[in-house]
Gaussian input, Z-matrix of N, CA and C with variables (Angstrom, degrees):
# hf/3-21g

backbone

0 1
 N
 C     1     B1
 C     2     B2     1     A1
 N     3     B3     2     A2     1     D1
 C     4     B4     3     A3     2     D2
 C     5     B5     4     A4     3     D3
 N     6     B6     5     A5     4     D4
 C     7     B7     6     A6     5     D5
 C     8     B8     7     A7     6     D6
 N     9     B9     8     A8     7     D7
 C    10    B10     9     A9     8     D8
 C    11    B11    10    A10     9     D9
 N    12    B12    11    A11    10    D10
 C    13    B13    12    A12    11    D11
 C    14    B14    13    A13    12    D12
 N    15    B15    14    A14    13    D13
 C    16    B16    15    A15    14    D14
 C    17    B17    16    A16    15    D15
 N    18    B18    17    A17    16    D16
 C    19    B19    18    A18    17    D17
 C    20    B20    19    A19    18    D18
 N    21    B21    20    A20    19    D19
 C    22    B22    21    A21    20    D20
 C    23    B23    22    A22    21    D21
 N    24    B24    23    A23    22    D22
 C    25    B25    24    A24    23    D23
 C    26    B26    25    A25    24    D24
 N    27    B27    26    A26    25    D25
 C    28    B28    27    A27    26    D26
 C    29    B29    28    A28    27    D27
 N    30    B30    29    A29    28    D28
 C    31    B31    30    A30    29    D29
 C    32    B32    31    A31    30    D30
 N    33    B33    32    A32    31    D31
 C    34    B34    33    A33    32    D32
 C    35    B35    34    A34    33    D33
 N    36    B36    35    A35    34    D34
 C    37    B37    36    A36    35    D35
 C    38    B38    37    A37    36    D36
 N    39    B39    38    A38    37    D37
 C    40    B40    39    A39    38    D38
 C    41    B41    40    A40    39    D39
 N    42    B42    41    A41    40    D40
 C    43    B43    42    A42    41    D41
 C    44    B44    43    A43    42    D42
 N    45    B45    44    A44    43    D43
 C    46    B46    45    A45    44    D44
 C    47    B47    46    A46    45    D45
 N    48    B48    47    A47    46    D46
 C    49    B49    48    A48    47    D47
 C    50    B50    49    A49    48    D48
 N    51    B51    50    A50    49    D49
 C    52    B52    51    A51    50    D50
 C    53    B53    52    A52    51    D51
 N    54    B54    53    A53    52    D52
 C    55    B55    54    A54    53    D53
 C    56    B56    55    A55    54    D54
 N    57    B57    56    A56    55    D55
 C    58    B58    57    A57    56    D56
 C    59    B59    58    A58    57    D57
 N    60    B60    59    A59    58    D58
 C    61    B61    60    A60    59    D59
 C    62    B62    61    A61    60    D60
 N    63    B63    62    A62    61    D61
 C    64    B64    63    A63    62    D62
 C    65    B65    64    A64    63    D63
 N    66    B66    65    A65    64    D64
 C    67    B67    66    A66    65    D65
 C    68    B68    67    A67    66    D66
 N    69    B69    68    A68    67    D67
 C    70    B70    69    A69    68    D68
 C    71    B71    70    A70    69    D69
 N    72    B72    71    A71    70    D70
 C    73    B73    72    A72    71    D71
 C    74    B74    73    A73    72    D72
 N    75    B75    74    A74    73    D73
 C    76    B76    75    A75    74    D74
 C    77    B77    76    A76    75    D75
 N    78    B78    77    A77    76    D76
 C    79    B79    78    A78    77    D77
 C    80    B80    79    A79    78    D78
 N    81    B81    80    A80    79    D79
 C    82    B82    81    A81    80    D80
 C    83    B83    82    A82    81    D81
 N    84    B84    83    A83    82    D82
 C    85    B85    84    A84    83    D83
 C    86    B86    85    A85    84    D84
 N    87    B87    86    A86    85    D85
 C    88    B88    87    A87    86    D86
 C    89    B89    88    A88    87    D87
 N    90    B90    89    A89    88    D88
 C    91    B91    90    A90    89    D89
 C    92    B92    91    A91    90    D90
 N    93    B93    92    A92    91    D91
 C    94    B94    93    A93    92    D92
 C    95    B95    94    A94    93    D93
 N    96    B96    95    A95    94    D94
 C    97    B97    96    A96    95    D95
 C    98    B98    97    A97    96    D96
 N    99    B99    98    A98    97    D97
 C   100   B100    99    A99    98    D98
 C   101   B101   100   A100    99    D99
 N   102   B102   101   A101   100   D100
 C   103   B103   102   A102   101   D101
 C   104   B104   103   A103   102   D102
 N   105   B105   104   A104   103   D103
 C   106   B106   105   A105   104   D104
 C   107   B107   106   A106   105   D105
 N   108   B108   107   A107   106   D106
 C   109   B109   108   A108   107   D107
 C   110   B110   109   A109   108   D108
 N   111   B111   110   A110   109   D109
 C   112   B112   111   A111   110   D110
 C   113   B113   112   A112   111   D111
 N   114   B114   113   A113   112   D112
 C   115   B115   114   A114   113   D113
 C   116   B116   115   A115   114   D114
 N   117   B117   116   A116   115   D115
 C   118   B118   117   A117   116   D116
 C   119   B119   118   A118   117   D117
 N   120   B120   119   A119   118   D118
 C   121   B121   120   A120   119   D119
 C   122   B122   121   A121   120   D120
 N   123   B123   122   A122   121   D121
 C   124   B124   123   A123   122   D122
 C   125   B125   124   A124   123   D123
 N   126   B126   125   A125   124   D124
 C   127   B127   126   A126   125   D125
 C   128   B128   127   A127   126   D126
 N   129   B129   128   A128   127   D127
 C   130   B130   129   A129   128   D128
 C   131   B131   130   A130   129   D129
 N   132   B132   131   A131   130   D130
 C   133   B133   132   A132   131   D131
 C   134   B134   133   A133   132   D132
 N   135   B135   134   A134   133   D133
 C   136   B136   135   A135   134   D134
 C   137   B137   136   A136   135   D135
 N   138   B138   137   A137   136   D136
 C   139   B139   138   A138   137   D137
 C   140   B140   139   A139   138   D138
 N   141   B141   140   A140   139   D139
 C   142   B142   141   A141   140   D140
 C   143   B143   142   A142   141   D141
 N   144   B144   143   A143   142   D142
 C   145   B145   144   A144   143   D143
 C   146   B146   145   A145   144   D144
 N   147   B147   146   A146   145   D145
 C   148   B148   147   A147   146   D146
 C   149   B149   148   A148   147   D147
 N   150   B150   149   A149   148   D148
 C   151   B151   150   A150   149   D149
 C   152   B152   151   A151   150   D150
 N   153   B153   152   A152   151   D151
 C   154   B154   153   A153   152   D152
 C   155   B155   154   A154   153   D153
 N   156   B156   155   A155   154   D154
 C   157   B157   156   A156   155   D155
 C   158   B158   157   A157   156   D156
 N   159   B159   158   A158   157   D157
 C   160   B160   159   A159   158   D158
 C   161   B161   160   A160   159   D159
 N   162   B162   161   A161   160   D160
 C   163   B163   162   A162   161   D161
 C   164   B164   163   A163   162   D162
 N   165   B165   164   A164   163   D163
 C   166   B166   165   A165   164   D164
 C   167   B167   166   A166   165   D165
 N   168   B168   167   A167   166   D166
 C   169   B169   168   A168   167   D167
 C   170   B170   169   A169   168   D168
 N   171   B171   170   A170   169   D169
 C   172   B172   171   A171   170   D170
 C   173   B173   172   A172   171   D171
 N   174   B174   173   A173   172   D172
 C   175   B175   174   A174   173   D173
 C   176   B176   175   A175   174   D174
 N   177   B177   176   A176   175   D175
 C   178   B178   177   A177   176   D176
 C   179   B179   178   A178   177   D177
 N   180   B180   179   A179   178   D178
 C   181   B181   180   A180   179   D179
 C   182   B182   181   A181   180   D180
 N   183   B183   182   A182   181   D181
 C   184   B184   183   A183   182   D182
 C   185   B185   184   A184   183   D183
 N   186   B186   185   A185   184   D184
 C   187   B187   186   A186   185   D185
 C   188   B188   187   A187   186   D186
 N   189   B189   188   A188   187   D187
 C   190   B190   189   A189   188   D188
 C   191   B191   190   A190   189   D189
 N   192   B192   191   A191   190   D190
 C   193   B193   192   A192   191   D191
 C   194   B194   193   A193   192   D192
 N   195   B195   194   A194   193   D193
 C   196   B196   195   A195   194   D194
 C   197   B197   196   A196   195   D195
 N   198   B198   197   A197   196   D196
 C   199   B199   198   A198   197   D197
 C   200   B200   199   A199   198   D198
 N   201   B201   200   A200   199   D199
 C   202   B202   201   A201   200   D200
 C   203   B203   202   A202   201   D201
 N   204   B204   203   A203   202   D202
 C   205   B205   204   A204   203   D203
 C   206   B206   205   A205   204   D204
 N   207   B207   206   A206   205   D205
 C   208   B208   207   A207   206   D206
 C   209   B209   208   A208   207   D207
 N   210   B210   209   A209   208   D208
 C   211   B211   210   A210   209   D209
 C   212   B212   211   A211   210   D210
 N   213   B213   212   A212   211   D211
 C   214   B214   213   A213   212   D212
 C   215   B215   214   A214   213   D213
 N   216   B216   215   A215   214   D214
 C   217   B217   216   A216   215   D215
 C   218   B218   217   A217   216   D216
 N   219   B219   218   A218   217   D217
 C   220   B220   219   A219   218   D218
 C   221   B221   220   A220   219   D219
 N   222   B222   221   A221   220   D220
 C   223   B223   222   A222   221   D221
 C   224   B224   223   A223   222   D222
 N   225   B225   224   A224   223   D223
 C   226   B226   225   A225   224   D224
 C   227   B227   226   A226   225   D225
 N   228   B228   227   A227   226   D226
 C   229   B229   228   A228   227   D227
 C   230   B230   229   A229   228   D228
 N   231   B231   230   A230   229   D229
 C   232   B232   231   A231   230   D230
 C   233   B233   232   A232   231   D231
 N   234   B234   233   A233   232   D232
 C   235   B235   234   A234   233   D233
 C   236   B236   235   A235   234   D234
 N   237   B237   236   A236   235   D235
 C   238   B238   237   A237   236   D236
 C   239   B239   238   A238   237   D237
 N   240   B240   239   A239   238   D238
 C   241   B241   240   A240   239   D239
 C   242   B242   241   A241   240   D240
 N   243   B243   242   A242   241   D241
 C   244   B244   243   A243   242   D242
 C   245   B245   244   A244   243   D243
 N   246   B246   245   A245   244   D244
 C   247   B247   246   A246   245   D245
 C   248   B248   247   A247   246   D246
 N   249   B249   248   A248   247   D247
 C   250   B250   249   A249   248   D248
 C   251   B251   250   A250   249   D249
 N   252   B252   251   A251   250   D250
 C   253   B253   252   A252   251   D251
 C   254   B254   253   A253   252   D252
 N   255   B255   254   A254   253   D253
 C   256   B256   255   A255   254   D254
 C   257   B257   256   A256   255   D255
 N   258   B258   257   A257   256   D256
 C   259   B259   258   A258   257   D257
 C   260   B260   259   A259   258   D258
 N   261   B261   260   A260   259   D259
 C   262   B262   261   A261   260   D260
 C   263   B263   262   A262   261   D261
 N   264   B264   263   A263   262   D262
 C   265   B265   264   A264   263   D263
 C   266   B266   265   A265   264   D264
 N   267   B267   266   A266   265   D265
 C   268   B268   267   A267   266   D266
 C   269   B269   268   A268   267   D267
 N   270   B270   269   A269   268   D268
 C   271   B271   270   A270   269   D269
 C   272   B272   271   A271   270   D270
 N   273   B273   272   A272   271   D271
 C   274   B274   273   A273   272   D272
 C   275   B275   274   A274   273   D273
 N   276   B276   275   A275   274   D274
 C   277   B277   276   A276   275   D275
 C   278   B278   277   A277   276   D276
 N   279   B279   278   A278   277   D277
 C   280   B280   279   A279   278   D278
 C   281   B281   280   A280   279   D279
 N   282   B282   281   A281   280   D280
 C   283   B283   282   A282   281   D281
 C   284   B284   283   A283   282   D282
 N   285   B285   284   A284   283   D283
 C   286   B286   285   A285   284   D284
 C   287   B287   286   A286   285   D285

   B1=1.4455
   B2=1.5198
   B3=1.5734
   B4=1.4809
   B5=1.6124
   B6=1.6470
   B7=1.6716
   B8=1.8400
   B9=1.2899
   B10=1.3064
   B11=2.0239
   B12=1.0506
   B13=1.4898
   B14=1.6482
   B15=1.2361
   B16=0.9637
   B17=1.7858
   B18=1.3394
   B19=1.5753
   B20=1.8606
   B21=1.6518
   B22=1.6982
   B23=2.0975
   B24=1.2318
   B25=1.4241
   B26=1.6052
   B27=1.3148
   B28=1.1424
   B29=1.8208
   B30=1.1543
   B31=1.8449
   B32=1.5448
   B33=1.2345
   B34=1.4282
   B35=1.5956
   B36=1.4154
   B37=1.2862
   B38=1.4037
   B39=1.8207
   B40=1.4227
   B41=2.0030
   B42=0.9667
   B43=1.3512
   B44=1.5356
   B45=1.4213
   B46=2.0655
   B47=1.5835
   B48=0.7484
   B49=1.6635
   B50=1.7330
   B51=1.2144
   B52=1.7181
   B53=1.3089
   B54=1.2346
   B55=1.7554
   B56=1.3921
   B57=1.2675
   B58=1.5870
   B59=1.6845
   B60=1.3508
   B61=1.2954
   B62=1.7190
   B63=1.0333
   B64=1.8593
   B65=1.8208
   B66=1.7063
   B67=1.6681
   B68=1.3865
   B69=1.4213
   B70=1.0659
   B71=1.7101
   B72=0.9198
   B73=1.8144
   B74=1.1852
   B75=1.5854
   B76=1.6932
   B77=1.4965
   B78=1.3171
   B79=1.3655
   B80=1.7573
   B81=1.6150
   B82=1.3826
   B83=1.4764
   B84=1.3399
   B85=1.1040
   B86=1.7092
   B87=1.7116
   B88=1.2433
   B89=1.3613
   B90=1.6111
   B91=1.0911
   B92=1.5748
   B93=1.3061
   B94=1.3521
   B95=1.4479
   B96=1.4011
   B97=1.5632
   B98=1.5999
   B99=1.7673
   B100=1.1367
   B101=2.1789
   B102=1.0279
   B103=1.3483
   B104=1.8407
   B105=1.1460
   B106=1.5131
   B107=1.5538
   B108=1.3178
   B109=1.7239
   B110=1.8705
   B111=0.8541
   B112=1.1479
   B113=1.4978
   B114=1.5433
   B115=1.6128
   B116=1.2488
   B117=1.3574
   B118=1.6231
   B119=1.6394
   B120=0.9492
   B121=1.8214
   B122=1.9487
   B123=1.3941
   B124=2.2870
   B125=0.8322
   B126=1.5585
   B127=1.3271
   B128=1.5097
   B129=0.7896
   B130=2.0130
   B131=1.6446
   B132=1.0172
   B133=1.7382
   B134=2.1780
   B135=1.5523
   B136=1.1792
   B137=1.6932
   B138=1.3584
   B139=0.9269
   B140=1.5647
   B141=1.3864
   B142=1.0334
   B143=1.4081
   B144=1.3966
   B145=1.5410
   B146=2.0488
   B147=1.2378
   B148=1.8049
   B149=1.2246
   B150=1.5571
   B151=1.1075
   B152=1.2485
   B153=1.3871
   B154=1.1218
   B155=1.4174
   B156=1.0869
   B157=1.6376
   B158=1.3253
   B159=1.6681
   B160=1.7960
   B161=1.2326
   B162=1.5215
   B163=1.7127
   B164=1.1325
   B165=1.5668
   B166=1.8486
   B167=1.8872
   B168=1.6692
   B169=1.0253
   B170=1.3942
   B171=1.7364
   B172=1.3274
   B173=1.6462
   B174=1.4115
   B175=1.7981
   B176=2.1327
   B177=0.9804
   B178=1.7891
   B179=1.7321
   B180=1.4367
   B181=1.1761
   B182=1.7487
   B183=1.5016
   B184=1.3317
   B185=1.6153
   B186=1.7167
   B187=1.4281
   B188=1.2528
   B189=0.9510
   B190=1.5880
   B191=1.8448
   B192=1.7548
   B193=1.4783
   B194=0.8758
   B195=1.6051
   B196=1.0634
   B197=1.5156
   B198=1.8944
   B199=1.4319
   B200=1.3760
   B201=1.5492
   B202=1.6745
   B203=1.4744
   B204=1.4676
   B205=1.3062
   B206=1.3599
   B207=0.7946
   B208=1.5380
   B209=1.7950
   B210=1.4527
   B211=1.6088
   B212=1.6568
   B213=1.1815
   B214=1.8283
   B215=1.6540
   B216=1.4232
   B217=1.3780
   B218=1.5117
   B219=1.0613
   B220=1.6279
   B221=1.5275
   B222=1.5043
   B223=1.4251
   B224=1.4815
   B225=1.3137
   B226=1.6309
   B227=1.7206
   B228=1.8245
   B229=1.8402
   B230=1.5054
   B231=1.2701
   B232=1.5703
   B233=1.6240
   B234=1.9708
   B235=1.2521
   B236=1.6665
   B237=1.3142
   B238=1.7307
   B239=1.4909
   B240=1.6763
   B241=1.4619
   B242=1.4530
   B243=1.4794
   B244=1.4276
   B245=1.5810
   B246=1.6453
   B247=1.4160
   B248=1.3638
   B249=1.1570
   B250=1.9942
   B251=1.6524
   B252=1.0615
   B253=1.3387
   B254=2.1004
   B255=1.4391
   B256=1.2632
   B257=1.2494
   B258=1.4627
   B259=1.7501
   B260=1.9191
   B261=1.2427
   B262=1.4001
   B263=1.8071
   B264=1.2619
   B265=1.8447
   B266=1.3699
   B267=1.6470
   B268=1.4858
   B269=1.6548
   B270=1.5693
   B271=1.8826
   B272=1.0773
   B273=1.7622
   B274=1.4919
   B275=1.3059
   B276=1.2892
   B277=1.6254
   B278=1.5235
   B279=1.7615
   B280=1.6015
   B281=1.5520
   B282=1.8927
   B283=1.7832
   B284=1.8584
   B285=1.4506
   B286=2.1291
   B287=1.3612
   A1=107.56
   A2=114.75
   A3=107.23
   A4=102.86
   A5=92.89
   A6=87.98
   A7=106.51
   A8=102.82
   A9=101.46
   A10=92.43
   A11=100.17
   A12=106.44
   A13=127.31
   A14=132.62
   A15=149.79
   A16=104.27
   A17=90.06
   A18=95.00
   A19=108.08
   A20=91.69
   A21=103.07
   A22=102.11
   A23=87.08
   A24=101.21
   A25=136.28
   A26=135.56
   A27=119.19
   A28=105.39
   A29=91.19
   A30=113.00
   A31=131.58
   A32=127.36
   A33=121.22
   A34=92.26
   A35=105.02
   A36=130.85
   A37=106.40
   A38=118.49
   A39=115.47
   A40=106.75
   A41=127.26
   A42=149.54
   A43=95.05
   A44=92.53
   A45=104.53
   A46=111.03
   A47=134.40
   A48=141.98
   A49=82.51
   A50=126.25
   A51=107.40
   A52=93.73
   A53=151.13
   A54=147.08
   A55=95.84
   A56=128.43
   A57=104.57
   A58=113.63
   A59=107.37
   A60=99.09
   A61=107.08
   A62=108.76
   A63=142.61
   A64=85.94
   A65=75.89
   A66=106.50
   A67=90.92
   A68=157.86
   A69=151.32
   A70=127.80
   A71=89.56
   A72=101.29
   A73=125.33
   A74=95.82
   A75=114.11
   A76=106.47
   A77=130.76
   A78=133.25
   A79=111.62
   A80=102.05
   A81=90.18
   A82=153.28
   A83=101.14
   A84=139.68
   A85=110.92
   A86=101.25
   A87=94.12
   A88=146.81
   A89=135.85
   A90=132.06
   A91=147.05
   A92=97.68
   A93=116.67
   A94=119.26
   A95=110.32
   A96=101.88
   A97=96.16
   A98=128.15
   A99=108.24
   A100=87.48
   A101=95.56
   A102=110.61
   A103=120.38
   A104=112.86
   A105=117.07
   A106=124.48
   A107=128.30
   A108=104.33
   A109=78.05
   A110=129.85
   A111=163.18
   A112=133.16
   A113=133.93
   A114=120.20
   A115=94.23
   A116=109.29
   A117=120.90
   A118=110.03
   A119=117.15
   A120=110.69
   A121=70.57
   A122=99.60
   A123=113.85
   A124=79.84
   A125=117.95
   A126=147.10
   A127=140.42
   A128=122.39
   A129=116.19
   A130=107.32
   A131=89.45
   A132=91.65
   A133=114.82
   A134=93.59
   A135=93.61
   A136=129.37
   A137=120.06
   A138=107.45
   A139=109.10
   A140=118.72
   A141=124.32
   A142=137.39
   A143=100.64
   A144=114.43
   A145=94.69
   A146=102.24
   A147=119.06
   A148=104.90
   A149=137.90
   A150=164.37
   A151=161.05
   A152=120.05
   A153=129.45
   A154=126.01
   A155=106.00
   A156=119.52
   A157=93.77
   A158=88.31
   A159=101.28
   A160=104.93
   A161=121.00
   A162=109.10
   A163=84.02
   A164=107.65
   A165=115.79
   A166=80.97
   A167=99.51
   A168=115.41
   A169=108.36
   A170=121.92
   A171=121.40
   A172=124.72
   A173=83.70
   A174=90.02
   A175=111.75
   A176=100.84
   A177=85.13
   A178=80.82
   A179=102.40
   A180=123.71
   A181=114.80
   A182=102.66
   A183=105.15
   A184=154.45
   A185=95.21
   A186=139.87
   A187=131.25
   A188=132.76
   A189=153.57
   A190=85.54
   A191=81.83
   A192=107.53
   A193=153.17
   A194=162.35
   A195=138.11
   A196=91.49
   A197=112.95
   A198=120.94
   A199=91.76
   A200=109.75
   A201=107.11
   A202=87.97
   A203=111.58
   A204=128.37
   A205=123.81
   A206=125.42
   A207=124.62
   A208=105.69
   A209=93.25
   A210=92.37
   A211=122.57
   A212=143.38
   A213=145.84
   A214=76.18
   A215=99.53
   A216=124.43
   A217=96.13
   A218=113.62
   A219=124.07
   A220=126.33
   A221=113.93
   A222=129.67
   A223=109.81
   A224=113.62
   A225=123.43
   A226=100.21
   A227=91.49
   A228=104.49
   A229=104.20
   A230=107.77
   A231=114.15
   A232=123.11
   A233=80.97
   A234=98.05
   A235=115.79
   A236=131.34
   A237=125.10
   A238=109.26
   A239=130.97
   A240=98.77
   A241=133.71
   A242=101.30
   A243=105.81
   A244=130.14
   A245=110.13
   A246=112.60
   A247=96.11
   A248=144.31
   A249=133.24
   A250=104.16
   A251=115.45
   A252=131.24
   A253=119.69
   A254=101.54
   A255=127.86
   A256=111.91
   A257=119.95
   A258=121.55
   A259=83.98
   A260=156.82
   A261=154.55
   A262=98.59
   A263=86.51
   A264=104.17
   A265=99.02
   A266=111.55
   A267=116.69
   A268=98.81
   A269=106.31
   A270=83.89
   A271=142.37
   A272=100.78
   A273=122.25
   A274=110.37
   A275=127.67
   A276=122.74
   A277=101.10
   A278=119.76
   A279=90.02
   A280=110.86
   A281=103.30
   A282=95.33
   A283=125.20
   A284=86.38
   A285=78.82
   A286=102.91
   D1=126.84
   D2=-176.35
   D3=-121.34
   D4=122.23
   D5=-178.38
   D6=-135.17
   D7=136.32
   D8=-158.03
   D9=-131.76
   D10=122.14
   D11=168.56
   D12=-125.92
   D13=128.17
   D14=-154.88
   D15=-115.14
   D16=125.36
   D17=176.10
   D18=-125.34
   D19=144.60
   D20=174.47
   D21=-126.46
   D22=171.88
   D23=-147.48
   D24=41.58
   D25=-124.57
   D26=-160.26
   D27=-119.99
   D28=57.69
   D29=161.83
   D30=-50.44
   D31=85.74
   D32=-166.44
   D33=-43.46
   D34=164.86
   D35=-172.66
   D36=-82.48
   D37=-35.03
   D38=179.37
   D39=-79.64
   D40=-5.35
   D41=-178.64
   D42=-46.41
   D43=-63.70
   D44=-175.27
   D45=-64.71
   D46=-19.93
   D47=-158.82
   D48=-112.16
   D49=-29.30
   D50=-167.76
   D51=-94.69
   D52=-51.15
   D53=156.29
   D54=-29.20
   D55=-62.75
   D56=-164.62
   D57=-62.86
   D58=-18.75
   D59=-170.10
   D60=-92.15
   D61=-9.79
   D62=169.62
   D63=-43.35
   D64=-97.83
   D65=-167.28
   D66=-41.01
   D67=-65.74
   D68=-168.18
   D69=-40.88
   D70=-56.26
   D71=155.41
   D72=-39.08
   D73=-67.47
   D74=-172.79
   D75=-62.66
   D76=-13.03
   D77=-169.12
   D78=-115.02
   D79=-18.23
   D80=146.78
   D81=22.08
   D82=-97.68
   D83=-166.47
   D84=-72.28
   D85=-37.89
   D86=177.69
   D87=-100.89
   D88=127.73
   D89=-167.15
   D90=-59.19
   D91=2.60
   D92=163.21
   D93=-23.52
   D94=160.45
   D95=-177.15
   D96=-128.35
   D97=-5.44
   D98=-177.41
   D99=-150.55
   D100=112.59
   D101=-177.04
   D102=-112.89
   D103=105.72
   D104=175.38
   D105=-102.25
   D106=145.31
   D107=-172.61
   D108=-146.23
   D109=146.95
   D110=145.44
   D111=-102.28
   D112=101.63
   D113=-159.10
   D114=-146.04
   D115=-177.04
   D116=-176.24
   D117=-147.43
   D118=165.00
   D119=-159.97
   D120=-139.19
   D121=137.02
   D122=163.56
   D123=-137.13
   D124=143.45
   D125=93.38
   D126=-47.89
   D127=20.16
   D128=-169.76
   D129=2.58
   D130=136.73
   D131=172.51
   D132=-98.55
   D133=-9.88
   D134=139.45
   D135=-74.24
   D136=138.46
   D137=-173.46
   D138=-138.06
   D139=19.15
   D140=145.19
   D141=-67.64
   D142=-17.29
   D143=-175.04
   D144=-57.73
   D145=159.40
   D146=168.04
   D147=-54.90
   D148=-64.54
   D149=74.90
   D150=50.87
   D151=3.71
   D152=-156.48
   D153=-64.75
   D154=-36.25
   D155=-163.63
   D156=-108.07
   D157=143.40
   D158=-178.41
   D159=-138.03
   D160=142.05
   D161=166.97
   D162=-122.51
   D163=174.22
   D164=178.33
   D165=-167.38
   D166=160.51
   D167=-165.51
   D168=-166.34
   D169=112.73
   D170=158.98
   D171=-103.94
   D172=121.31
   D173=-165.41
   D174=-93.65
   D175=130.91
   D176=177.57
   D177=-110.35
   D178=148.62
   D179=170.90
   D180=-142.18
   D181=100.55
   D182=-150.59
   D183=13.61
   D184=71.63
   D185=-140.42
   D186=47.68
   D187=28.06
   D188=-173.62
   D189=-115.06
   D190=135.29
   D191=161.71
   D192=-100.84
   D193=115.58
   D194=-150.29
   D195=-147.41
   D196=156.93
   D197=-174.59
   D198=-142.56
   D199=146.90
   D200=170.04
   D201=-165.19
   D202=153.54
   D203=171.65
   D204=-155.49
   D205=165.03
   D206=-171.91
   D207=-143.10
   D208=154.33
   D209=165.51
   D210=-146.25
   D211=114.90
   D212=-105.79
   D213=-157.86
   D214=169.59
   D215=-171.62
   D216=-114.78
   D217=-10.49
   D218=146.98
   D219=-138.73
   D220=168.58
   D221=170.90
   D222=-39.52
   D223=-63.21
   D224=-159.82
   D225=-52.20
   D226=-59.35
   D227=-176.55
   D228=-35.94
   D229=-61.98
   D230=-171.85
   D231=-17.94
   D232=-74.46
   D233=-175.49
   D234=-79.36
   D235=-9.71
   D236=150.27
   D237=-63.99
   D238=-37.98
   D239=167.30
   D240=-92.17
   D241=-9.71
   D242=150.91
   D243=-44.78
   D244=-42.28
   D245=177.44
   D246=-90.61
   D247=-19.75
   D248=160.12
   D249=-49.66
   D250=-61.03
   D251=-165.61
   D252=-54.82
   D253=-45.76
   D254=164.48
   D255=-60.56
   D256=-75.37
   D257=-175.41
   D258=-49.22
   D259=-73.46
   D260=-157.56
   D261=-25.86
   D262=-58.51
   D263=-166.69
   D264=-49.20
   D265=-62.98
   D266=-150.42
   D267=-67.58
   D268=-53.75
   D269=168.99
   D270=-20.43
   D271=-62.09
   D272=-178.32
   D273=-58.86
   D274=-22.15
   D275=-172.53
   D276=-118.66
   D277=7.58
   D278=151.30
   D279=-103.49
   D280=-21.00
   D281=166.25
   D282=-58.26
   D283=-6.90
   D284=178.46
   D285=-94.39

């Protein structure tokens, strides 16, 4: 499983290691034999926004696509509904 996430603005360093272990969970379940995820970790350096932190994530799961993102008033939030949001997907595309 190759999962690579990319962070902009001021992203703790354990941020990236907690999405992988996110996305890891959420992917679990599924039987795929060749799985890719590609994501990105924001911070805004505004921080007035509601909102600041965003994760997003495109997953191929043996060429099938999937996109999900989230956006939290922190990092952590992000990436827990990012991994809510994902396990949603992967259900839905092993019940079809």
């Amino acid at each position: 499983m190759d999962i690579r996430f990319l962070t902009t603005g001021r992203v703790p360093e354990a941020a990236r290691a907690s999405a992988e272990t996110a996305v890891r969970a959420a992917l679990a379940e599924t039987d795929a034999s060749t799985v890719s995820v590609q994501g990105t970790l924001t911070l805004s350096p505004d921080q007035t926004l509601p909102r600041p932190a965003l994760a997003q994530a495109s997953v191929t799961l043996d060429g099938r696509s999937l996109r999900v993102q989230a956006a939290a008033p922190t990092v952590d939030e992000a990436i827990a509904l990012l991994q809510d949001r994902l396990s949603v997907r992967v259900a839905y595309l092993r019940a079809s």
